[in-house]
N, C-alpha and C positions, 0 to 999 in steps of 0.2 A: 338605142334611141338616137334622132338625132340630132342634131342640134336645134333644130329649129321647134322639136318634139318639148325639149328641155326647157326652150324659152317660152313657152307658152304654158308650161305648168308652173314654172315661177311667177309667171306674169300673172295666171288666177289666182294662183294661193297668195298673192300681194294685195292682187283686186279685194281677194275676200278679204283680208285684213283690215285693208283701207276702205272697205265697206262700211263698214261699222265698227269703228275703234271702243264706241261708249259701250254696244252691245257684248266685246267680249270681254270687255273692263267688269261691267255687271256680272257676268258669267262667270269671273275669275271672284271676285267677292264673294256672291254667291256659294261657290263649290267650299272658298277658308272660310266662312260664315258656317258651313256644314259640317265641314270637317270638327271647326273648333267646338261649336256643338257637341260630336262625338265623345272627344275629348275629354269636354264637360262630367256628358254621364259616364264615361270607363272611369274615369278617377274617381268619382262619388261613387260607381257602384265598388267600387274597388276598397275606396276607404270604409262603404260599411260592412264589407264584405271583411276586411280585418278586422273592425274592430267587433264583428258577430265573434270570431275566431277566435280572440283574446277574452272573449267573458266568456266563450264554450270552453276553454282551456282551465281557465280559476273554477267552473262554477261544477267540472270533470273532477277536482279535487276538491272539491264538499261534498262529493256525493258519500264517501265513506264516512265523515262526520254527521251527513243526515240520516245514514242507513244506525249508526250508535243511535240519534237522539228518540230516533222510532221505535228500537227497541227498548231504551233503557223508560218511554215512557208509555209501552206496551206492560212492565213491569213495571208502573207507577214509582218510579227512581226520579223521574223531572219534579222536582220539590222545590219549594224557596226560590233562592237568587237565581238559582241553576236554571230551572224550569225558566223563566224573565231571559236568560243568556240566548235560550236553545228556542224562546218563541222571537226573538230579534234575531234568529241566524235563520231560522224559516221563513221569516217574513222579507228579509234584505234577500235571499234567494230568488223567493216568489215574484220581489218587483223588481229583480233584474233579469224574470221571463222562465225562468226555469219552472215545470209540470212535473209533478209528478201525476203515474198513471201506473194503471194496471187493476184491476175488477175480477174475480170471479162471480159468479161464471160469466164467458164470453167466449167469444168465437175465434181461434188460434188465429194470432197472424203471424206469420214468421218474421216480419216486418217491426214488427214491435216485440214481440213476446221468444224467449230462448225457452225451449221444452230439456229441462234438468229430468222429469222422471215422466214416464206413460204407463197410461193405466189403459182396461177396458173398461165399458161400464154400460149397462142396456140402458141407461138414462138418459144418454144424450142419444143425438141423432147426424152429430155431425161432430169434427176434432174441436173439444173447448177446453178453456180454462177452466180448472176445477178449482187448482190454488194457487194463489202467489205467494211465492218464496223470498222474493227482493222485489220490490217495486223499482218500475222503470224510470228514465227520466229523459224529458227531452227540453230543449231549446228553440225555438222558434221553429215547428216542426221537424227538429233536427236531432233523431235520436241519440242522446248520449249515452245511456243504458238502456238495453231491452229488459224489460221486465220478465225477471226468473219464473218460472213458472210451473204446474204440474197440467198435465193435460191426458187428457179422455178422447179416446175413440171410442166408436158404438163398438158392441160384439159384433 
């Protein structure tokens, strides 16, 4: 380049500057206006995003005290106080979002449901649930147990 080449590309990029000082001043707010925005939502999606993580964590270690209260009141053992204990631990569970799930009969998903034993069976017509073994449990969509299962294919 030569010098003269030099001087005249400084001299535009100065013009354009001193064109409009307001316009890039706007420009410049604008962009930390957008950014900070950003910012905004990564830290909320962030902080709900732990604090999902922290009740998935606690509500992972009830599942074996709800898997006791189910049997013990499949065999009519929830009596008295106890029974009062075990419907306030089901119920403080339930409104902190946790499902349980799992139905026979239904249509396998592997997605939800773990295949513990398989059968044939000329009764279905596609792989289902015939029985649940443990029922499953999830969290805001978020499976924390697959629901145990037995499952049937057709012959």
């Amino acid at each position: 380049m030569t010098e003269e080449t030099t001087t005249e590309v400084v001299t535009e990029e100065a013009a354009a500057e001193s064109k409009d000082p307001v316009a890039a001043l706007t420009e410049d707010l604008q962009r930390l206006q957008a950014e900070y925005a950003n910012y905004r939502k990564r830290v909320e999606r962030d902080r709900t995003l732990a604090a999902e993580v922290a009740i998935s964590s606690v509500l992972i270690e009830f599942l074996a005290i709800l898997d006791d209260l189910d049997r013990a009141s499949t065999h009519n053992e929830l009596t008295g106080g106890f029974k009062s204990v075990a419907d306030q631990i089901i119920a403080t569970t339930a409104k902190l979002g946790l499902e349980k799930y799992g139905e026979a009969p239904a249509t396998f998903d592997p997605n939800f449901h773990d295949a513990l034993m398989h059968e044939t069976s000329a009764e279905v017509t596609e792989t289902t649930v015939t029985k649940i073994l443990q029922p499953g449990y999830k969290y805001k969509e978020r499976v924390l147990r697959p629901a145990r299962v037995v499952v049937s294919d057709p012959e």
